[in-house]
C-alpha positions in Angstrom: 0.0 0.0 0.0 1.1 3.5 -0.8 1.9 5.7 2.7 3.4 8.8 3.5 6.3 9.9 2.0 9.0 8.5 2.9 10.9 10.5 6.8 7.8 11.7 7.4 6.6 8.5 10.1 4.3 10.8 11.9 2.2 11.4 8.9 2.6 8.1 7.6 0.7 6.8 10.7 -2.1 9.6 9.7 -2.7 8.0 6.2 -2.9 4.5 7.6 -5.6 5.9 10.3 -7.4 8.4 7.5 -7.5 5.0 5.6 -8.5 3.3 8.5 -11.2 5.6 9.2 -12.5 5.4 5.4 -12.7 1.9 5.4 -14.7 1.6 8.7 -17.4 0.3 6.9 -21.1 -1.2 8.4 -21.9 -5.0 7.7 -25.5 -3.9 8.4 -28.2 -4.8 6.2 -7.2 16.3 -22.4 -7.9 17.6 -19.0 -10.7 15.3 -17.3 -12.1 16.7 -13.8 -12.5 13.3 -11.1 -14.4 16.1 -9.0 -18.3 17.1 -9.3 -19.4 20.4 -7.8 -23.4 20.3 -7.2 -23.4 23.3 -4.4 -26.3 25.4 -6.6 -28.1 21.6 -7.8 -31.7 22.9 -6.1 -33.5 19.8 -8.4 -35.1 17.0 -6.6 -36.5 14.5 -8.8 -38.3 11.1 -8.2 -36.8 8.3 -9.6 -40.5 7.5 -11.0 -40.1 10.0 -13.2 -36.9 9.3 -14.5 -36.6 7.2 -17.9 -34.9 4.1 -15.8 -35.1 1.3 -13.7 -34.1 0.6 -10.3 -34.6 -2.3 -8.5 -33.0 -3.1 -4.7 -31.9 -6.5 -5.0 -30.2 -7.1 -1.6 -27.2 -6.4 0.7 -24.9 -9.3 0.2 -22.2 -9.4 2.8 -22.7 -5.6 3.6 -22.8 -4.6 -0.3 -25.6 -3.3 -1.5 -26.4 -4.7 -5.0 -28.8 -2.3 -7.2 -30.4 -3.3 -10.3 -30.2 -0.4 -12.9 -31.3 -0.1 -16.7 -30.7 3.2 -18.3 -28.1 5.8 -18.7 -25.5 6.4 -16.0 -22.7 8.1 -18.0 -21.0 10.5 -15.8 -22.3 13.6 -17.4 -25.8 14.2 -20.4 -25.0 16.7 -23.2 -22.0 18.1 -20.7 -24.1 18.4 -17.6 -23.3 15.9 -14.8 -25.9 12.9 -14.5 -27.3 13.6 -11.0 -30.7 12.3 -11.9 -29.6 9.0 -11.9 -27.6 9.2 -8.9 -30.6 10.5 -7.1 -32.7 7.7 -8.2 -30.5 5.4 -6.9 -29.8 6.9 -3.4 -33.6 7.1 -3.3 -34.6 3.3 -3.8 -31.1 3.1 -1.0 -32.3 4.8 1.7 -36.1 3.4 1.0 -34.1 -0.1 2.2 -31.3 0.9 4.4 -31.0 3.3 7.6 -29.5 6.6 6.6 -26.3 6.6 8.6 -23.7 6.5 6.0 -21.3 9.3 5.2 -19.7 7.9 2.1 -20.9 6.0 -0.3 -19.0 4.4 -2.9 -20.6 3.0 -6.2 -18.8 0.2 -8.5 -21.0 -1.1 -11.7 -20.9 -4.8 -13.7 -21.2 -2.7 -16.4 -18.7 0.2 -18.6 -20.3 3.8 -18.8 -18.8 6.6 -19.6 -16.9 8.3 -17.3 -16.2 11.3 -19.3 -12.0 9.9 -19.0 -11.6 9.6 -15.3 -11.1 6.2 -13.4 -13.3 7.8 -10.8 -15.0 10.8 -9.4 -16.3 13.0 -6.2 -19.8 14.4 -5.6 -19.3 15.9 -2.3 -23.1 17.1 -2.0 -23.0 19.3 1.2 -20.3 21.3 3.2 -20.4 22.7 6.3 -16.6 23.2 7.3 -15.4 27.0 7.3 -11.9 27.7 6.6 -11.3 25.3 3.4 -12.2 27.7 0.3 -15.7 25.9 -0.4 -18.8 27.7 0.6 -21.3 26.1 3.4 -24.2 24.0 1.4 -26.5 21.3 1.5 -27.8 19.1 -1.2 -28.3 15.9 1.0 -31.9 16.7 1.1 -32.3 16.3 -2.8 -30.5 12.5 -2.3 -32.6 11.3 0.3 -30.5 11.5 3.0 -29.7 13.8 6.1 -26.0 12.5 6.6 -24.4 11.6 3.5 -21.6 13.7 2.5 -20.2 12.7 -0.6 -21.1 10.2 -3.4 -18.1 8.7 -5.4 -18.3 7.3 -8.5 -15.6 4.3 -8.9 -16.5 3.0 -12.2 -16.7 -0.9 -13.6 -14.9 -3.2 -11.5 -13.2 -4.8 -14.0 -10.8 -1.1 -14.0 -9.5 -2.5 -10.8 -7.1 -4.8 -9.3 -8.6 -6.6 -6.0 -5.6 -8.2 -5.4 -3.4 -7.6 -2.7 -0.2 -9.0 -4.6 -0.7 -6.7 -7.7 1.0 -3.3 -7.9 -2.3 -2.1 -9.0 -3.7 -2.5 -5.5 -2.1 0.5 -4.4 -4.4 2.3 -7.4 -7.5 1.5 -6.3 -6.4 2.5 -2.4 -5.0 5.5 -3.4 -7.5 6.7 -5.8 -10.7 5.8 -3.0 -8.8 8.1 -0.1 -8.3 10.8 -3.3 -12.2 11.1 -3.7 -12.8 10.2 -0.1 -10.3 13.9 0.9 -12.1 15.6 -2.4 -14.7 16.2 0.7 -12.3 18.8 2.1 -9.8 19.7 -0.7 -8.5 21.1 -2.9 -10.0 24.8 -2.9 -7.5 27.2 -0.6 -5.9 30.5 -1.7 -3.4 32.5 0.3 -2.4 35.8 0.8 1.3 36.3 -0.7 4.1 38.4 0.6 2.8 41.3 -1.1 -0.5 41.0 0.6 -2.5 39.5 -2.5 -4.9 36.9 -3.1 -3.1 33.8 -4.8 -4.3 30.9 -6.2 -0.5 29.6 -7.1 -1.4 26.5 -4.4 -4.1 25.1 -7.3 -3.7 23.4 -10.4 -5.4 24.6 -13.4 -8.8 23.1 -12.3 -8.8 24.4 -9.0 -9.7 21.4 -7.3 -6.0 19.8 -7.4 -2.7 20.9 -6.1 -0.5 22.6 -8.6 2.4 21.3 -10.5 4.6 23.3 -8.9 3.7 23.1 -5.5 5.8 21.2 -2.8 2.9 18.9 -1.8 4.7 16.1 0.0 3.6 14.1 -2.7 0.1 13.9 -1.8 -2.2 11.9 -3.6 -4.6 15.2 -4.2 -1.3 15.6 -6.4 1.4 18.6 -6.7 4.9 16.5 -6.2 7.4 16.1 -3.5 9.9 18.8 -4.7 13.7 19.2 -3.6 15.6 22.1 -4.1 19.1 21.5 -4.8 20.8 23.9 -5.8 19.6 27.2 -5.3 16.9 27.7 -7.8 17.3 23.7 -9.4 13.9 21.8 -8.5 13.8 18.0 -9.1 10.8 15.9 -8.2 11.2 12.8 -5.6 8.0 11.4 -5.1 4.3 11.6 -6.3 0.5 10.5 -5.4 2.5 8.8 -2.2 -0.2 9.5 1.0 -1.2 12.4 2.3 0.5 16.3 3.0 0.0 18.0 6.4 -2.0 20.6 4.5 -4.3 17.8 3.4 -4.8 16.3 7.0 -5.2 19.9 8.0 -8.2 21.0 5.5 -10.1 17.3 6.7 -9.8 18.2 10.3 -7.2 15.4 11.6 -4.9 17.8 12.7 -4.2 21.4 13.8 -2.5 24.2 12.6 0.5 24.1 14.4 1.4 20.9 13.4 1.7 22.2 9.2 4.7 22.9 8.3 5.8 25.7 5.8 5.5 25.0 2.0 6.6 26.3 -1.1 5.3 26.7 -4.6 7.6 26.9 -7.5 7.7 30.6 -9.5 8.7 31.3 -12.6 9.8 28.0 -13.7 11.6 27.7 -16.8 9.4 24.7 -17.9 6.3 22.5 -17.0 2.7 23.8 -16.9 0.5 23.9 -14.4 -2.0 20.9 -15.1 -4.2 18.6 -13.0 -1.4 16.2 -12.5 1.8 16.1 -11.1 5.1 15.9 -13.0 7.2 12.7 -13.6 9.3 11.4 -11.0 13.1 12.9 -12.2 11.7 16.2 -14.0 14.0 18.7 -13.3 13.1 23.0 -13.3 14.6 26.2 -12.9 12.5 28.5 -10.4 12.0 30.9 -7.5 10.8 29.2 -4.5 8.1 30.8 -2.6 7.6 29.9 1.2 3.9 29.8 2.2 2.8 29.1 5.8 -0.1 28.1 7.8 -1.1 31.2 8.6 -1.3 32.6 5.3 -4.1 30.6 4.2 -5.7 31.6 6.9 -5.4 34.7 6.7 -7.3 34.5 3.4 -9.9 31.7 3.8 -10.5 31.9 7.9 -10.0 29.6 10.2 -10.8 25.8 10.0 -14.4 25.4 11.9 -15.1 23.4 13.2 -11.3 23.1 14.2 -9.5 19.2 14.5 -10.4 18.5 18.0 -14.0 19.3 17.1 -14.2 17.7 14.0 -15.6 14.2 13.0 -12.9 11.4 12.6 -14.5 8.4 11.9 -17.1 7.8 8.9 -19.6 5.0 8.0 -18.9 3.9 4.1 -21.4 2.3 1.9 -20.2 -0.1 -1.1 -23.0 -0.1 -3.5 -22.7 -2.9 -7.0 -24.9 -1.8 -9.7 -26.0 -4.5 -12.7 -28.2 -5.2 -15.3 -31.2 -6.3 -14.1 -30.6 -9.3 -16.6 -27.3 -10.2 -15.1 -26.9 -12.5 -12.5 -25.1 -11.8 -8.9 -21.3 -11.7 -9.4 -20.4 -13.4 -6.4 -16.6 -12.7 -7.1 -17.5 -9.3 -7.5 -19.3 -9.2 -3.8 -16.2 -11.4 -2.4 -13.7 -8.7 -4.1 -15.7 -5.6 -2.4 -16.2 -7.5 1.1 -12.3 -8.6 1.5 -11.6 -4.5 0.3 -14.0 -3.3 3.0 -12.7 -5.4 5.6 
């Protein structure tokens, strides 16, 4: 499994318990964006209306298996697909308590996924201090708790087994969607008492290219400067950056360290995705503390010691209401959650 980057044990304990934490899950019955933003979605629709079927099956082992006939491509003529989401969380919660915060969905079948292996809904915020405003859509999916909704695509884009490299993909890339509840929105007042967005890549919902993320897996690179002015990358998508932990409320502010951003480089552009292990730049680095990002977005409320750290997940398996029950598929998501 991926962890922290490597001399930092502390935080490398934090990714194994923010893992922990997403996978405490109830037995009971091109540039491509992997993050939806639904704040002003006001539409709540019955899934009687909609031109599709859904049909509860069972929960098998703690996964919820949904039968669905229609179309659940990631977005309709560019706008994202939340009808079918809702019709789904609707015949959910119409046969299970509503006490999840998460809930992952996996399909037997390929849609499209408008080129992402995976994507965030967070449908309601109420944290101050992490550059998204407060909202709440939970209402128009059925639900009074749920938080965020993550798409994770067929399950035949995943490896389920512990001895393939590729495991560490599908880890990595569920705590991704799972931290695009908190991050990544925050601006910072620069040295000459501006408002800077340098911390975000070009969609504004990732860390920069240039940015000195510790290799986080909400991406940026773990940068070394050596010499003066010469910036190679070390590490990528390799756990989680004290900033990160910060903006989901495991830990305070005293305990993130400065960062720096990369200015002027001489090459690379700021993307969505992190460089190559090896790529070398010329720049200015630009030391950015704690403090001012607060001084721009506000204080974290509630603040880490107030703030939730443990969250119910929900696996849900969508098929064809033709198919039969892949019971490899239920044994793959049961050993995952457990």
């Amino acid at each position: 499994m991926c962890l922290f980057t490597k001399g930092l044990p502390f935080y490398k304990f934090l990714y194994t318990f923010v893992l922990t934490q997403l996978l405490f899950i109830s037995l009971c019955s091109s540039k491509s964006n992997d993050f939806v933003n639904i704040q002003n979605d006001q539409r709540l629709l019955n899934k009687s209306l909609l031109n599709s079927t859904v049909e509860y099956v069972n929960d098998i082992q703690g996964i919820s298996v949904i039968n669905f006939t229609g179309n659940y491509d990631k977005n309709i003529d560019g706008i994202y697909n939340s009808e079918a989401r809702k019709a789904i969380l609707q015949e959910f919660y119409e046969n299970n308590q509503d006490d999840y915060d998460f809930v992952y969905i996996f399909t037997e079948f390929e849609y499209d996924t408008a080129g992402v292996n995976a994507f965030a809904v967070p449908i309601m915020n109420d944290v101050e201090g992490i550059g998204r405003p407060i909202f709440d859509n939970s209402p128009l999916y059925f639900s009074e708790n749920l938080q965020s909704i993550i798409d994770m695509s067929n399950m035949e884009s995943w490896s389920f087994s512990i001895a393939n490299p590729s495991y560490d993909a599908l880890l990595d890339t569920m705590v991704h969607e799972f931290m695009h509840r908190w991050g990544v929105f925050v601006k910072y007042i620069d040295a000459q008492s501006l408002i800077s967005d340098r911390l975000l890549g070009s969609g504004d919902v990732h860390w920069s290219y240039f940015f000195n993320s510790h290799a986080s897996v909400m991406y940026g690179s773990l940068w070394q400067e050596n010499p003066i002015g010469l910036f190679q990358t070390m590490d990528i998508r390799n756990g989680l950056s004290p900033l990160d932990l910060y903006l989901s409320g495991f830990i305070g502010k005293e305990s993130v360290t400065d960062m720096f951003v990369i200015n002027n480089a001489t090459s690379g552009e700021n993307t969505d995705f992190p460089p190559a292990i090896g790529t070398e730049i010329l720049g200015e680095s630009e030391s950015i503390s704690i403090n001012d990002i607060i001084s721009f977005e506000g204080e974290r409320i509630p603040n880490y010691v107030n703030s939730q750290h443990s969250f119910k997940v929900k696996f849900i398996l969508l098929k064809d209401v033709e198919d039969e029950i892949n019971s490899k598929s239920i044994a793959q998501l049961y050993i995952l959650q457990n």
